[in-house]
N, C-alpha and C positions, 0 to 999 in steps of 0.2 A: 338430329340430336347428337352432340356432345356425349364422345363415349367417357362414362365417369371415372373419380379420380379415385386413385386408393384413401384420399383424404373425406373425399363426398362419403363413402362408406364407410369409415371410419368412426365418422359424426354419428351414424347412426345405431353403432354397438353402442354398450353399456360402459366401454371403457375400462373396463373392472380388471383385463389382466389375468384373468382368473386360470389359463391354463388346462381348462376344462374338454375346449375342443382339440388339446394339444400342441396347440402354440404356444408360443413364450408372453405372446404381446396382441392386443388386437389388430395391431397395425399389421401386421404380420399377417392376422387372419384377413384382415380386409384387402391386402395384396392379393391373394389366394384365390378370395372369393374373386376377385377381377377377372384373375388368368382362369379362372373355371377348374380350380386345382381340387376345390371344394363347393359346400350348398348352401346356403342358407340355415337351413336342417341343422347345419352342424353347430350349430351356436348354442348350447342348451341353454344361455340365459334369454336368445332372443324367441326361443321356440318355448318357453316353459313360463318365466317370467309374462301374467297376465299386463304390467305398465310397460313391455315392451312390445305390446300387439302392434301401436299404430307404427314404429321405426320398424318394426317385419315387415310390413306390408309395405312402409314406403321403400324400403330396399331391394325386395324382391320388384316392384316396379322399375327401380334404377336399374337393377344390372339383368334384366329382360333386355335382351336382344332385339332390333326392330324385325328382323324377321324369328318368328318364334320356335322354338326347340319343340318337338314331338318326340315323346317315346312308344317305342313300341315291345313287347314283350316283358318278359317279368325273369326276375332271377341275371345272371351273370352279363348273361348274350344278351338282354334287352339291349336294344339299340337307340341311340338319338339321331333322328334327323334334321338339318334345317337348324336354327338357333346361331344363324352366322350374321356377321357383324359390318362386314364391307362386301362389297362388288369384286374387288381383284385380289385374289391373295398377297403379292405384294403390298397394301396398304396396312395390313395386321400379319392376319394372319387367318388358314379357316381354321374352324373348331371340330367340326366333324365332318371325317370323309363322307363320301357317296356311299350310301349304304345298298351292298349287291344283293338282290332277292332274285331266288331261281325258282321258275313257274312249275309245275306238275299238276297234272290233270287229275281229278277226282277218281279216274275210274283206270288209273294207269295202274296196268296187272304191276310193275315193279316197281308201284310207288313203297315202300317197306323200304328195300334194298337201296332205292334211291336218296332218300329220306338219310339215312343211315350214313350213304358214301360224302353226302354234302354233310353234314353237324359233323364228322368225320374229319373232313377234306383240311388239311394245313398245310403250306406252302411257307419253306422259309427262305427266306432273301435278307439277304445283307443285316440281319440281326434280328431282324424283324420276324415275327409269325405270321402269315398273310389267312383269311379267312373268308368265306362264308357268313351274309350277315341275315338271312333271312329265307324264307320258301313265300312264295305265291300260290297258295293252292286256287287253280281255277275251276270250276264248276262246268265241264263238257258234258258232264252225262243230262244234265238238265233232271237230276233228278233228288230231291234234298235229302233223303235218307241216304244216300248213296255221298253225298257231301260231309253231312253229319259224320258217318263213319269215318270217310278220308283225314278230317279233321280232327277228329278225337284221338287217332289212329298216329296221326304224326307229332301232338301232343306226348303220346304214350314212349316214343321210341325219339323223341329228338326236345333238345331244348332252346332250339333254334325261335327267333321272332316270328309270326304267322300273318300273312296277309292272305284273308279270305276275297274270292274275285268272284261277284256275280253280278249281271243286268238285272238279276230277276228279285228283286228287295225280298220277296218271302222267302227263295232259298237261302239268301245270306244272312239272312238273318237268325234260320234255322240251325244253321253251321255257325254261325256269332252263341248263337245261347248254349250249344253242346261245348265252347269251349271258350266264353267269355272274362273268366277268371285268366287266362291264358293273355290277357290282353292285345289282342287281336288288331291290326285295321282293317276296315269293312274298306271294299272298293267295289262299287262304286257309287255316288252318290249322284243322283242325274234332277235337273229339272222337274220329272214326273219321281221322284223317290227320294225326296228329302226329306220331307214332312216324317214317312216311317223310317226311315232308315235314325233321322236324325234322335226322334225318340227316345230310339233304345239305345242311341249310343248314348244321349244324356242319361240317362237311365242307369247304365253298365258302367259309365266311366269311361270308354274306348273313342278312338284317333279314329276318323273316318276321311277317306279320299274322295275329291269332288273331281268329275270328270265333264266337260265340254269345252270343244274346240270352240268355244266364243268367249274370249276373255272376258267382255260385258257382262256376260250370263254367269259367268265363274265367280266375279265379285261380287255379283248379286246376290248368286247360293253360300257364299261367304258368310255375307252380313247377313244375311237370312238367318243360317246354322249360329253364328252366332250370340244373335237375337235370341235363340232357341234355346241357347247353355252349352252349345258343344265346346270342350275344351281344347281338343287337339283335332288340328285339320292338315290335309295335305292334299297341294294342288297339282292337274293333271291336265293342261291344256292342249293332250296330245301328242303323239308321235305319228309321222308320216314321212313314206317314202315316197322315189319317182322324182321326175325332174323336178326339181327346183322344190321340192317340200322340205329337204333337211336346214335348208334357211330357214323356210318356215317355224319348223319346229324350235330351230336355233334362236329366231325371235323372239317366239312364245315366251320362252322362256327366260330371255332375256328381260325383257318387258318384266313377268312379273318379280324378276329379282331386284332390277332397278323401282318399281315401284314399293317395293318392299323394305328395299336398304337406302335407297337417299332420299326417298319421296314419302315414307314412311308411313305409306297407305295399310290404314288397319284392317283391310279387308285382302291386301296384296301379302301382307305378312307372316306368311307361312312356309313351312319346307314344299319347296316341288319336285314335284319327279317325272320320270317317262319311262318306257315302254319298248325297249329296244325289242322285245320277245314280239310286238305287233309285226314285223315284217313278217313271219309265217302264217299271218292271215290275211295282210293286203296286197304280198306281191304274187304273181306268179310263179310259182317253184317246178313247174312241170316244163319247163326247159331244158335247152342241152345245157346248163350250166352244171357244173357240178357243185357236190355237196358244199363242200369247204368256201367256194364262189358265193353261197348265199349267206349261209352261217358268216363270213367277211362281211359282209354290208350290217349286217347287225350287228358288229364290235366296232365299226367306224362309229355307227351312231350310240353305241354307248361310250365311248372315247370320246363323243362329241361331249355328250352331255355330263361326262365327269372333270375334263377339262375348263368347264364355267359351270361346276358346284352345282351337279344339276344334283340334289339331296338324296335323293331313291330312285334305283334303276333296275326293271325288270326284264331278266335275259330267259331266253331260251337254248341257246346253248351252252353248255358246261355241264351239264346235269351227267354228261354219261363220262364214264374215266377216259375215254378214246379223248375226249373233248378239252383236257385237263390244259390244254396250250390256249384257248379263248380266256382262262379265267386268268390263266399267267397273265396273258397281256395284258388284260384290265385292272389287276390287281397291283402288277408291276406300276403302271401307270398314275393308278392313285394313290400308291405309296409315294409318286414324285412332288404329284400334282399338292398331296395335301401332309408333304413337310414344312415343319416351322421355318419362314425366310429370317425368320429375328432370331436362333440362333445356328449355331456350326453344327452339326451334326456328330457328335465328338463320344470314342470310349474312353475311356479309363485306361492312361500312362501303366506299363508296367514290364514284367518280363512274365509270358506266357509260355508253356509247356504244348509242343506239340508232337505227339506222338509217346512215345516214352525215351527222351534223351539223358536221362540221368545216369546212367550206368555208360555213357559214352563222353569220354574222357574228350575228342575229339569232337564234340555234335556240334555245327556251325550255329553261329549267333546270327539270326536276321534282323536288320535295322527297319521300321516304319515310322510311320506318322501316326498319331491317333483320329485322325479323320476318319470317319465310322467307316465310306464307300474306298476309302485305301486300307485300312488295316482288317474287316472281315476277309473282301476277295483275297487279298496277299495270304491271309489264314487260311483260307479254303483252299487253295492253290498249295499250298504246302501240305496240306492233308492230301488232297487230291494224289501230289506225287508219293505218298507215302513216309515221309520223313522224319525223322526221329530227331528235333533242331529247337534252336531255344528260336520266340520273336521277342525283340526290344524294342516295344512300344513306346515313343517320345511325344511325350505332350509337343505341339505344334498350336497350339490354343483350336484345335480341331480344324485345320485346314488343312488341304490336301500340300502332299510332297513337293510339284514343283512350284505351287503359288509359296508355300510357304519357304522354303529356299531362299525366293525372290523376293518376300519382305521379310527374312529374318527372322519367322518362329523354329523354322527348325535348321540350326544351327551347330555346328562344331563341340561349342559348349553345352549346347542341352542335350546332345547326344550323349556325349563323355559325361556328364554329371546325371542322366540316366541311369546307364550303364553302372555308376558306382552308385547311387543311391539301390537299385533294385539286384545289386549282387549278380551281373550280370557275369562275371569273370572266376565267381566262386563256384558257378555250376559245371566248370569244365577245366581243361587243363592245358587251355592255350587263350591267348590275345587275340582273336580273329574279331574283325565286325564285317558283315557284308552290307556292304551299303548302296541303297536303291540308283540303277544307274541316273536314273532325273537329279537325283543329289552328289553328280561324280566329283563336283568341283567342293566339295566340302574334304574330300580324302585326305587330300595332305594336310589342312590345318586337324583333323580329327585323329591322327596318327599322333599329333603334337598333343593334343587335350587330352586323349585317352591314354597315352602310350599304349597303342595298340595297333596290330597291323590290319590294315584297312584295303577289300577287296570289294573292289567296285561289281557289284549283280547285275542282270539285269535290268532295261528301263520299264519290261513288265513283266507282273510275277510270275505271268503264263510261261514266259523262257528259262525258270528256275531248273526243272527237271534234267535239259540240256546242260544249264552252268554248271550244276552240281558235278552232272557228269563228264563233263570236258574241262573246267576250270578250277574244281573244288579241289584244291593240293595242300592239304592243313600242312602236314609236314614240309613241307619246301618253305611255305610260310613263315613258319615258327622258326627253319633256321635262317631265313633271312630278317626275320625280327630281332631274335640273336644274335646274329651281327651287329645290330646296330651298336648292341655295348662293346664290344671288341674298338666297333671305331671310335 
């Protein structure tokens, strides 16, 4: 299927203009609604208006995704999984990351404390806030009052998405009703426990996970649940370690993404996930390996499956703060893995304040690029060494320092017309620019553009702290700037 056009959606607004959902134009909104900026919802003439039912429903079937969106939880932190549109990110683009869900046992004495440290936990990187997207409560004690309370329990103290985990359909289901407004996923949905399971999620409204290593069997209970009313499904065809199983799993999964997105099997078409937390029940850990040696084989396999959009992944390590470098990695990872390739990555041109330099007559002027992974680290770098310095941020159309050099975003002139657009020379009481050593060969035309004396940094922000302190001679500067009118 043809992904549709802003004009296909278009047709089927009311036309009217009306400004209601805060657009100017429909067109406008049916742009929107494409890139998922907005919902359907937001149209109050298509959601209110009774002679607009049947263009609702044909719309909301247009810009349905071949593999389907799941939400899970309610309030802020509800998450969407799955709802993605191609096979490779390079083709579009994905919509939504891998969503990380950390397992805790029912009858874990420091489930409270734990609870608390994950809804808690925020990791910032390069502009970003990195997070936490869910708990996996699993059911160890084998015993449902003892679930019920787990769950009610971390309802109470976190606003975190909830995935309840049992084999046994009457405890999950026990721990689904104590906190089914929570909108929950039930996992797991098996051959022998569909039929109840599937019930009460039609019933409740709740996303339920189907679990068998037999893809045959998986599309079956698919169309089955379907058949049934369930709305929201999400597929599990396993995780497995040991030689030659992480192809496996890598297949699996492949397989039903591909049946999902170009084959556009209605029973394939749902978010999937795995199970990297299963290596602490099917391998061996009572080896001379140590700790960190296992906990590693379980971040390979969730890097595997974030890597190829595997939708939901359930770890076991990162729960404890000692453990805080598992979740960097994966976290760092799919913030790579699931930025937009259709555009730059770009902040906001300008001249930024670092430290407190205003009261320094002297405080050096730094030159960057507004490419988001060149102008934070260079930011944090300059805080890091403590320094009291202005940065002058130059539109580069969001490309990094030396690509854009070498086609011409960041140039001589956009430097110097910077500089005086953002009063970069008013804030101090010298002409200095220091300019990134990757852009050295711009110095002397930028000394002509700005009138200003131009001191090459530099070629990474990390050696700032040495330049400052070996190179940084505002005075010597300013009178050989000085000179120049004498000649």
């Amino acid at each position: 299927m043809a992904r549709p056009s802003p004009l296909e959606i278009y047709a089927l607004l009311d036309k009217s203009n009306c400004k209601e959902c805060g657009y100017d134009t429909c067109m406008a909104f049916a742009t929107d609604i494409l890139e998922r900026k907005i919902r359907v919802q937001d149209c109050p003439h298509l959601m209110q208006d009774p002679k607009q039912a049947k263009n609702r429903e044909k719309l909301i079937i247009l810009i349905t995704p071949p593999q389907k969106p799941v939400i899970i939880g309610t309030g802020d932190r509800a998450v969407t999984v799955g709802g993605e549109e191609v096979l490779m990110r390079h083709q579009l683009t994905y919509y939504n990351q891998t969503a990380i869900f950390m397992e805790i046992a029912d009858d874990d004495p420091d489930l409270e404390e734990t609870v608390k440290y994950l809804t808690d936990l925020k990791i910032e990187r390069i502009g970003d806030v990195l997070t936490l997207d869910g708990i996996a409560l699993r059911n160890v004690s084998g015993d449902a009052d003892q679930f019920k309370l787990a769950a009610k329990k971390i309802t109470e103290i976190s606003n975190l998405p909830i995935m309840l985990c049992s084999i046994n359909a009457d405890i999950l289901l026990a721990g689904a009703e104590e906190i089914k407004d929570k909108k929950p996923l039930l996992y797991a949905i098996t051959k022998d426990t569909w039929e109840q399971i599937g019930k009460f999620a039609v019933q409740n409204g709740l996303s339920v996970a189907i679990f068998s290593n037999n893809l045959d069997e998986l599309m079956s209970l698919s169309a089955t649940l379907q058949k049934l009313g369930v709305k929201e499904i999400v597929l599990d065809s396993g995780t497995y370690y040991g030689s030659g199983n992480l192809s496996i799993t890598y297949d699996n999964i492949m397989q039903l993404r591909t049946a999902a997105i170009k084959k556009e099997n209605v029973n394939a078409g749902w978010a999937v996930m795995g199970v990297p937390a299963s290596y602490w029940s099917l391998m061996d850990i009572s080896d001379d390996k140590k700790l960190w040696e296992h906990q590693y084989q379980e971040l390979i396999m969730g890097a595997m499956m974030e890597s190829i959009d595997t939708n939901l992944i359930v770890l076991h390590t990162g729960k404890k703060k000692e453990e805080i470098w598992a979740l960097l990695a994966l976290m760092t990872l799919r913030q790579s893995v699931f930025s937009d390739p259709r555009i730059y990555p770009a902040v906001d041109p300008g001249l930024y304040k670092i430290g407190e330099p205003e009261d320094m007559a002297m405080a050096p002027i730094f030159v960057t690029s507004n490419y988001r992974m060149t102008k934070i680290p260079v930011e944090q770098d300059l805080k890091g060494a403590n320094l009291d310095c202005w940065l002058l941020v130059v539109d580069s159309e969001g490309i990094g320092i030396e690509s854009a050099v070498a086609g011409g975003q960041f140039n001589a002139g956009s430097i110097a017309e910077a500089a005086k657009e953002f009063g970069a020379f008013d804030k101090v009481k010298h002409r200095i620019l220091i300019l990134p050593g990757m852009a050295a060969r711009l110095s002397g035309a930028l000394e002509d553009e700005a009138n200003a004396f131009v001191v090459v940094g530099p070629r990474d922000s990390s050696g700032i702290p040495k330049f400052m302190e070996t190179q940084w001679k505002p005075d010597e500067f300013m009178k050989e700037y000085e000179s120049w009118g004498e000649d």
